[in-house]
C-alpha positions as CSV (number, residue, x, y, z in Angstrom):
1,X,39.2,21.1,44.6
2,X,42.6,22.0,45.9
3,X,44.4,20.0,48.6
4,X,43.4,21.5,51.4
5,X,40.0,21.7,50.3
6,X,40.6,17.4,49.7
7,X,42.4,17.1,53.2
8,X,39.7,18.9,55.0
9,X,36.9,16.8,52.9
10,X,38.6,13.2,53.6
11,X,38.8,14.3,57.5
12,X,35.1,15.0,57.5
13,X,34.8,11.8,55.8
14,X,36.5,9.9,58.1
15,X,34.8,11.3,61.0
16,X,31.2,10.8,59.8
17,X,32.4,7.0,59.0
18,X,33.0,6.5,62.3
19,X,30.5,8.1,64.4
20,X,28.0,7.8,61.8
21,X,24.6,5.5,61.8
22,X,23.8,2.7,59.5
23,X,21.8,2.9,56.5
24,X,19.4,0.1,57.6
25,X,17.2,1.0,59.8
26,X,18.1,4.9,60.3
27,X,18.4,6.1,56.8
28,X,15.4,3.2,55.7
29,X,12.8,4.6,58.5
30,X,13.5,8.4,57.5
31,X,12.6,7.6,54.0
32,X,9.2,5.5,54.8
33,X,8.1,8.4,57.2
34,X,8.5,10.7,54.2
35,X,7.2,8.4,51.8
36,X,4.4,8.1,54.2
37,X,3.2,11.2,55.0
38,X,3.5,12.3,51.3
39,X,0.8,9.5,50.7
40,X,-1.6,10.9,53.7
41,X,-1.3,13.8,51.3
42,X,-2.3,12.9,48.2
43,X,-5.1,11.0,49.7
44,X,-6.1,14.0,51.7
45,X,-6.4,16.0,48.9
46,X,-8.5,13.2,46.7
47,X,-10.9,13.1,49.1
48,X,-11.2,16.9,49.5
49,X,-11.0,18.0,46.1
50,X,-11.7,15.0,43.9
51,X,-10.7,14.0,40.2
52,X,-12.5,16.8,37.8
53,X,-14.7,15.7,35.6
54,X,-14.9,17.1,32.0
55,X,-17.6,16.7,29.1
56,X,-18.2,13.5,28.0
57,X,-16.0,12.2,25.9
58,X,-16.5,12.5,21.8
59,X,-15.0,10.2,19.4
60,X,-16.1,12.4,16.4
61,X,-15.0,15.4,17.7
62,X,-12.3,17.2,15.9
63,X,-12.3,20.7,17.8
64,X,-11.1,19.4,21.0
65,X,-8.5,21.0,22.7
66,X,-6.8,19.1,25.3
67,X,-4.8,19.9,28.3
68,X,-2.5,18.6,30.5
69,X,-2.6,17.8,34.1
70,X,-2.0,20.5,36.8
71,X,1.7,19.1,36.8
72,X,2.4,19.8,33.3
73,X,1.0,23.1,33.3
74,X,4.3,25.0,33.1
75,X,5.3,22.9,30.2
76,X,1.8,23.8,29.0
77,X,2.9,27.3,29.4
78,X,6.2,28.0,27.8
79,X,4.6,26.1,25.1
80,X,1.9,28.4,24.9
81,X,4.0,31.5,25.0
82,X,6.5,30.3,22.2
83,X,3.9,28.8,20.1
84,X,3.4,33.1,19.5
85,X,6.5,32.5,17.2
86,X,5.9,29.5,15.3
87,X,9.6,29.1,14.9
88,X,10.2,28.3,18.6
89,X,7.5,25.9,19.1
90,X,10.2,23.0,18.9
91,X,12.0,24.6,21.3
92,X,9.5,24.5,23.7
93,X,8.1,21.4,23.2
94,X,11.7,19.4,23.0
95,X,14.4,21.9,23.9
96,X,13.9,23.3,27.0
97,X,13.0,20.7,28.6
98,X,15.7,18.2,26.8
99,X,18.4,20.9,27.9
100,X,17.3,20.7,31.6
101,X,17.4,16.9,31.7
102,X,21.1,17.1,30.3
103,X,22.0,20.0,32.9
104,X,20.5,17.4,35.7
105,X,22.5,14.5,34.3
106,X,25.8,16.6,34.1
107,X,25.3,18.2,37.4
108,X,27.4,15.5,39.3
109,X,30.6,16.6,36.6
110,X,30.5,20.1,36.8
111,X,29.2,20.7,40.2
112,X,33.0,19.8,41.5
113,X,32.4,21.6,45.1
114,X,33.1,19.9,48.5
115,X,30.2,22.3,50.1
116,X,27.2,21.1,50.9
117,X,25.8,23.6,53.1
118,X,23.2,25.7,51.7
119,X,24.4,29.1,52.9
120,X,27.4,29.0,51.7
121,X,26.3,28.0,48.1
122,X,24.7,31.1,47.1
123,X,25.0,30.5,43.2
124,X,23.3,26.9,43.4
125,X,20.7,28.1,46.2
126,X,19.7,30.8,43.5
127,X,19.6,28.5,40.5
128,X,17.3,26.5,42.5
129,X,14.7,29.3,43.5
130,X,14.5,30.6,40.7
131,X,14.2,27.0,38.9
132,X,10.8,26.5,41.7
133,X,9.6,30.0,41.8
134,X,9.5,29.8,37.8
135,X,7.8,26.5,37.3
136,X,5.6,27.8,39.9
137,X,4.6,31.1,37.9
138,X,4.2,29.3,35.1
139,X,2.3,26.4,36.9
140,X,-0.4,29.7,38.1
141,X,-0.6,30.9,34.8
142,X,-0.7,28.0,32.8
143,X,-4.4,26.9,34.9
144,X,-5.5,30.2,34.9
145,X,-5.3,30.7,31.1
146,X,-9.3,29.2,30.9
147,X,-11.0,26.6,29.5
148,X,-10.1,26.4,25.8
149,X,-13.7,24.4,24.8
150,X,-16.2,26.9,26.6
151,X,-16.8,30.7,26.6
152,X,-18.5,32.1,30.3
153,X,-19.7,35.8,28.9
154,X,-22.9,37.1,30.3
155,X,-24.4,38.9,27.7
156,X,-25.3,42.4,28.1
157,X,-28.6,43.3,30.2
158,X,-29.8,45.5,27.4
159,X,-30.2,42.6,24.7
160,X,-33.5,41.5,23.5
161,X,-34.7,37.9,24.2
162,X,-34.0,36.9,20.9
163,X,-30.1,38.5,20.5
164,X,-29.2,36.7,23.9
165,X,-30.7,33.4,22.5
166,X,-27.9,34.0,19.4
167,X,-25.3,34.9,21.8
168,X,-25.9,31.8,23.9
169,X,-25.9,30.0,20.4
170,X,-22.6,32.0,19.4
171,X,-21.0,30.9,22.7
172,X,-21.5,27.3,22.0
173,X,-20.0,27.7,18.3
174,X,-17.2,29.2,19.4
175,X,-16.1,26.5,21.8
176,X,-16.9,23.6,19.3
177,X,-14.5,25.3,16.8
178,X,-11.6,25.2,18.2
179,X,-11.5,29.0,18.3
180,X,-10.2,29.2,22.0
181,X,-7.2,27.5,21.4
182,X,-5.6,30.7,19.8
183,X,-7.9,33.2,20.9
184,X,-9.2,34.6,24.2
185,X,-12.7,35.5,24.9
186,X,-13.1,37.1,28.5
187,X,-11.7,35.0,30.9
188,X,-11.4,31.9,28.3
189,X,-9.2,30.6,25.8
190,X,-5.6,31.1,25.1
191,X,-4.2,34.6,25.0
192,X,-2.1,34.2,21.7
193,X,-1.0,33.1,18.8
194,X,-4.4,35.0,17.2
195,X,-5.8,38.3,18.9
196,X,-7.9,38.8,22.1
197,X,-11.8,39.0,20.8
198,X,-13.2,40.2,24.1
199,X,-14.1,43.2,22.0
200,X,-13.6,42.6,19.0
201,X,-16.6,44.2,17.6
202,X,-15.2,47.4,18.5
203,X,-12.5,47.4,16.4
204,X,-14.0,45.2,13.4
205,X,-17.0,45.5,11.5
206,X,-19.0,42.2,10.8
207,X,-18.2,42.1,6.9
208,X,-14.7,42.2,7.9
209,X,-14.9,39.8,10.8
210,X,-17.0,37.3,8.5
211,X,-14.2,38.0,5.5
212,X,-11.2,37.0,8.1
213,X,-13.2,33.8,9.3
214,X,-13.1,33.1,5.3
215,X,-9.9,34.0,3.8
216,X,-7.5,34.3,7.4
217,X,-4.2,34.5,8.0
218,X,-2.3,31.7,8.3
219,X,-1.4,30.1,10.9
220,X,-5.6,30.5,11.6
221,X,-8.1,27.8,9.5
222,X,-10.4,29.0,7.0
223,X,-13.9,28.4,8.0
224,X,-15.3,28.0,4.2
225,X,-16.3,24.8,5.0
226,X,-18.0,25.4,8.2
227,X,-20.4,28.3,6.3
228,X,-20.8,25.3,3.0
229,X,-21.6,22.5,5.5
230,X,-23.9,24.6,8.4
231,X,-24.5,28.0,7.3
232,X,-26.3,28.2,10.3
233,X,-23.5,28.1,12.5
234,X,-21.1,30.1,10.4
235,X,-24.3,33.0,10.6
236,X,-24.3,32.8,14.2
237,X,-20.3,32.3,14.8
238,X,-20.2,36.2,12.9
239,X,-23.2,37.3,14.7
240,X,-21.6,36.6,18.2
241,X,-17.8,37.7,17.5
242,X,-19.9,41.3,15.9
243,X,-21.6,41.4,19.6
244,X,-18.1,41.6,21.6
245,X,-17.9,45.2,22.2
């Protein structure tokens, strides 16, 4: 700040002292009428939307994957696309948003202007938007990414009873594995770290699909112990994937 730029600031000053309002009750009765009609808000939308329910809960479980609430979700997000390169997963998780706390705790110290008014701060006015239009992105496609416990495929009309009863089966397997979490089936599960499977039999035959769920890739589990403790499941978890065309 230069000294006109002070000189002009400390006249402003002076002249919003003087003519100005007191905190209490001006600045006290904006701030309840805010703080008010905020809480209509929230209450308007409990009522018409409600708290969603998920499956009951599971102690034994060990295939959950959890997710955040809606106001997390663009956390949830860059996590998610990071976690692609398992070398920037701390990054996500603590970096960017460490970083962003510290640029909001030095803002006051290297934000030196006197101007306030928003058109004639076009750098800060475009930090911000972008900052809002970014979390909101991410917000949209952090809950559109689908469940990552449940696959929603209709399977195809020209199935016999007895193949739509496995996929049905297959369906279930998948989500109690965990498989979701890395992979997407249809609109479900996570697009990435692993492959999409929406069609994956198409590309895979089901020797090779049942020889990757044994021996995979790491970061991906093995799933040895799944075929040694239910062989069932393990037949039917290949059987579905090998239906995905």
């Amino acid at each position: 700040m230069n000294q006109a730029e002070k000189e002009a600031y400390l006249r402003e000053y002076s002249i919003l002292k003087n003519e100005g309002k007191p905190f209490f009750p001006y600045a006290v009765a904006k701030d309840a009428v805010m703080a008010l009609i905020v809480m209509l808000v929230i209450i308007f939308l409990a009522l018409l939307f409600g708290a969603e329910l998920g499956p009951k809960a599971n102690p034994t479980t060990t295939t959950y994957v959890p997710r955040p609430d809606w106001y997390f979700f663009f956390l949830f997000e860059v996590l998610r696309v990071m976690r692609k390169v398992p070398d920037f997963t701390p990054m996500a998780t603590i970096g960017v948003p460490t970083i962003c706390m510290i640029l909001l705790f030095l803002l006051p110290f290297y934000d030196r202007s006197p101007e306030r008014r928003i058109e004639r701060r076009p750098i800060a006015l475009a930090t911000a938007l972008f900052a809002i239009g970014a979390m909101a992105y991410l917000t949209f496609s952090g809950a559109n990414t689908g469940s990552p416990n449940t696959v929603d495929l209709k399977p195809p009309s020209n199935f016999t009873a007895q193949q739509k009863a496995t996929f049905t089966k297959g369906e279930l397997v998948v989500g109690q594995s965990g498989c979701l979490a890395c992979h997407q089936i249809g609109d479900n599960g996570n697009n990435g770290p692993g492959p999409v499977l929406t069609t994956i039999a198409s590309k895979v035959p089901p020797q090779q699909i049942a020889s990757t769920l044994l021996n995979p890739t790491p970061p991906m589990p093995s799933f040895k112990g799944l075929r040694q403790q239910y062989p069932q499941k393990f037949q039917t978890l290949v059987a579905f994937l090998s239906m995905l065309h």
